[in-house]
C-alpha positions in Angstrom: -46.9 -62.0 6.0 -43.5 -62.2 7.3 -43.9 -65.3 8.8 -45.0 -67.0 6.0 -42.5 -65.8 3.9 -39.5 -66.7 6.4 -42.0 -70.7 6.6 -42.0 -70.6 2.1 -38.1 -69.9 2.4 -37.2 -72.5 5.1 -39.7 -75.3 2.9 -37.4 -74.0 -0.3 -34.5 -74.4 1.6 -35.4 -77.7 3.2 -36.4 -79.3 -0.2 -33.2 -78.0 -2.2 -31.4 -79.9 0.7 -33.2 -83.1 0.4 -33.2 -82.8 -3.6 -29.3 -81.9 -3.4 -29.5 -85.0 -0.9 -31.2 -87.3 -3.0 -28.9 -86.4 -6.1 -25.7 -86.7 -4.1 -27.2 -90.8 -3.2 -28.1 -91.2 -6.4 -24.4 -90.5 -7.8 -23.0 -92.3 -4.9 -25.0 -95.6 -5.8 -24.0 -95.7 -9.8 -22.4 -98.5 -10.9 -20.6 -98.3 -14.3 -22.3 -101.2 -16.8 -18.7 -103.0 -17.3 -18.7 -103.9 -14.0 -22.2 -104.6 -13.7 -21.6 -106.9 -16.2 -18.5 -108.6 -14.7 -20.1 -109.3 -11.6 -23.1 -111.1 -13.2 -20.5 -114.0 -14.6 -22.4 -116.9 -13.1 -20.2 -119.4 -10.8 -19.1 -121.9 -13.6 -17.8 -119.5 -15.9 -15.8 -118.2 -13.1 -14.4 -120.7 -12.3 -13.9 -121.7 -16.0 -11.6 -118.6 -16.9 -9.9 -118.9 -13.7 -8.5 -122.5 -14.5 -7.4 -120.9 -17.9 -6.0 -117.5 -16.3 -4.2 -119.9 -14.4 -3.0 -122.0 -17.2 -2.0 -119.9 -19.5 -0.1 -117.9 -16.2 1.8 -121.4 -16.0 2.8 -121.5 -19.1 4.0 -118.0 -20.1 6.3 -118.9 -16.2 7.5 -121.9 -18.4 9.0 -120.1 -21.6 10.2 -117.0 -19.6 12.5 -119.6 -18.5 13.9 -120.9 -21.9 16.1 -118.2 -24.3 14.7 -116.3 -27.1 11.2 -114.8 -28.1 7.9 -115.6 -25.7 4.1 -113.9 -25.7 1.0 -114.6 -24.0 -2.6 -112.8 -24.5 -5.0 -112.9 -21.7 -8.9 -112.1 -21.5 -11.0 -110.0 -19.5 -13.1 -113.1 -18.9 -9.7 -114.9 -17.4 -9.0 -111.9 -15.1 -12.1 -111.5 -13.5 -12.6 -115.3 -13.0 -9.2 -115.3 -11.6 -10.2 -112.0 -9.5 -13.1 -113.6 -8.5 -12.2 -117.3 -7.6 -8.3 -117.3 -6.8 -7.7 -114.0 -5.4 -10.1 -114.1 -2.1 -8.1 -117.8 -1.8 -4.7 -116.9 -2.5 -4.4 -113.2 -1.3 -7.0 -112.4 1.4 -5.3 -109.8 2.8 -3.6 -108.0 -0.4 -7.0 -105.4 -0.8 -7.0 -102.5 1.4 -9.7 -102.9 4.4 -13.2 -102.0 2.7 -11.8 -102.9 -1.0 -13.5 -105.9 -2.3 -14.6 -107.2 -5.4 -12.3 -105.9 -8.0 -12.9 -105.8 -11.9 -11.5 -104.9 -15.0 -12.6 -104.1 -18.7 -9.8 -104.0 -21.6 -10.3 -102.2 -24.6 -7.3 -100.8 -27.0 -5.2 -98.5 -25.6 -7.3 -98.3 -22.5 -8.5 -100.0 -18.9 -11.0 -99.5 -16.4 -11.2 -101.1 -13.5 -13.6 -100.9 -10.5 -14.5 -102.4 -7.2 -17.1 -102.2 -4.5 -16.0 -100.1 -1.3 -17.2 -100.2 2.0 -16.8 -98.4 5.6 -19.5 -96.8 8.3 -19.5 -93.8 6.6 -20.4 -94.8 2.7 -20.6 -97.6 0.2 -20.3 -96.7 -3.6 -18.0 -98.5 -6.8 -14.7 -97.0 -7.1 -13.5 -97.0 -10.6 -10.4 -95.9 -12.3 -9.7 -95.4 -16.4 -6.4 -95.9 -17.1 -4.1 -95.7 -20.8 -1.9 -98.4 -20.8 1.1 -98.5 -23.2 5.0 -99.6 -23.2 7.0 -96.4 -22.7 9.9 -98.5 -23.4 11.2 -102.0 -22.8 10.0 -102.9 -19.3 8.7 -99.2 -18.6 5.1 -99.6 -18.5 2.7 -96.0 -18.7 -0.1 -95.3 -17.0 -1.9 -91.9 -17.9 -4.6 -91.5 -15.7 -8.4 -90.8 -17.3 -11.0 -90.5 -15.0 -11.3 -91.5 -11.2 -14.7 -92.0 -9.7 -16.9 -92.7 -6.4 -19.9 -93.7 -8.5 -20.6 -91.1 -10.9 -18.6 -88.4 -8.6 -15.2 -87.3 -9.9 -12.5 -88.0 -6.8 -9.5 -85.8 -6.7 -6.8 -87.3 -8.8 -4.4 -86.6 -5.7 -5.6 -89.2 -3.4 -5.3 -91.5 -6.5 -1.5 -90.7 -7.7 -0.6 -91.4 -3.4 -2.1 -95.0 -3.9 0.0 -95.8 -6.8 3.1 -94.7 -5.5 2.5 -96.6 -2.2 1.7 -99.5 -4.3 4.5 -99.0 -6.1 6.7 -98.6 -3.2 5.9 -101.8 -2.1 7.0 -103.4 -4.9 10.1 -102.0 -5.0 9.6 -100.8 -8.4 10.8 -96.9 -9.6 8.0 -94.8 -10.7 8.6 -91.2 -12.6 5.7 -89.2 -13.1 5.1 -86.7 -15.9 2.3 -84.9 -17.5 0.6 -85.4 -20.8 -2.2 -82.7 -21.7 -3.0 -82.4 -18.2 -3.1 -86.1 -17.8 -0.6 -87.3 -14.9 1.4 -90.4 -16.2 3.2 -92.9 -14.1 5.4 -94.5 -15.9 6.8 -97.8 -14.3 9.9 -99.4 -14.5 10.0 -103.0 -13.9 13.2 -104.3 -12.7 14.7 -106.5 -15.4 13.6 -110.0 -13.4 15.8 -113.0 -14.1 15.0 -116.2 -15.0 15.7 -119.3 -12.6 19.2 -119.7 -14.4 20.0 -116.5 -14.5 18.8 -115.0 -18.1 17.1 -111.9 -18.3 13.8 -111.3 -18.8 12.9 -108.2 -21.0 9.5 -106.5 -21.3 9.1 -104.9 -25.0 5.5 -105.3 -26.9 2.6 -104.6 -24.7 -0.8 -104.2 -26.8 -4.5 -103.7 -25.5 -7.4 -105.2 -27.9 -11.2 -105.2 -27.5 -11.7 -107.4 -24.2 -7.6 -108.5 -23.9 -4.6 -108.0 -23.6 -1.1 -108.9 -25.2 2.3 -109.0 -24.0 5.6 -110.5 -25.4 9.4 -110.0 -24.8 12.9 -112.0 -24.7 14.1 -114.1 -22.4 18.2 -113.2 -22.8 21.3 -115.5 -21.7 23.4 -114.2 -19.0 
């Protein structure tokens, strides 16, 4: 009777382990819909939005150069062509090793992005929700939402080291504060000049359903 007890108890045991197992994969493997979505943009359309990311990238270079007000709006559909076509060309190496696809989705106030990781270990979509707003002209906030290895919360720790070493290595000065619990990093851009010296300033930064806006001043020496 013992013995059969102790074999019911080790099947339990042995089933909550695969079932715990199973749900665990299962987690691992979700993919959030915006990027399932992102990656399905067929080849031409791409390619398309990354001529115009491009384009309108050009342009916005070309009144940041002349005195007095400039703005520029740019889609979700011109990112992710441009982070699909351009960015393997351009910048090969600028992802971390096992970082690859990246993706974003813009709606007001708010962004996610996500990408596919891989190493010997696991593969799963990281993803990252973010609230995006001007904290001040060229101070740019980021209050962290949610961080995730599928459908599995990561801890927010690993995720505020990554933006400071980003950060870092742009030179740019990051303070970070708190907002309900929410970390924020708010970033200061350095002032950037244009090619004659004029500064470039940073002060109306809006998200809308699918883009996003930004405008400033381009000011005389």
């Amino acid at each position: 009777m013992k013995r059969k007890t102790l074999l019911l108890l080790a099947g339990g045991v042995l089933l909550a382990a695969c079932a715990a197992g199973f749900a665990l994969y299962r987690a691992l493997r979700h993919t959030p819909q915006f990027y399932r979505e992102a990656l399905a943009m067929d080849p031409a359309t791409q390619h398309r939005a990354s001529d115009q990311m491009l384009q309108r990238a050009t342009a916005l270079a070309s009144d940041l150069n002349k005195p007095g007000r400039w703005q520029a709006v740019f889609t979700a559909e011109q990112i992710n062509g441009y982070l699909a076509v351009q960015l393997p060309k351009d910048h090969p190496a600028l992802l971390p090793p096992g970082f690859h696809d990246p993706r974003i989705a813009i709606s007001p106030q708010q962004v996610a992005l996500a990408c596919r990781y891989e190493d010997t270990r696991v593969a799963c979509v990281l993803s990252l929700t973010v609230d995006v707003y001007l904290a001040g002209p060229n101070v740019i906030a980021l209050r962290i939402r949610r961080a995730r290895a599928g459908s599995i919360p990561l801890p927010l720790d690993d995720v505020l080291r990554q933006i400071s070493r980003a950060t870092e290595h742009l030179a740019w000065r990051v303070q970070w504060r708190q907002a309900e619990g929410d970390p924020v990093a708010e970033v200061h851009l350095p002032m950037p000049r244009a090619k004659d010296g004029k500064r470039i300033r940073i002060d109306s930064l809006r998200l809308g359903e699918g883009e996003i806006y930004v405008a400033g001043t381009t000011l005389n020496p």
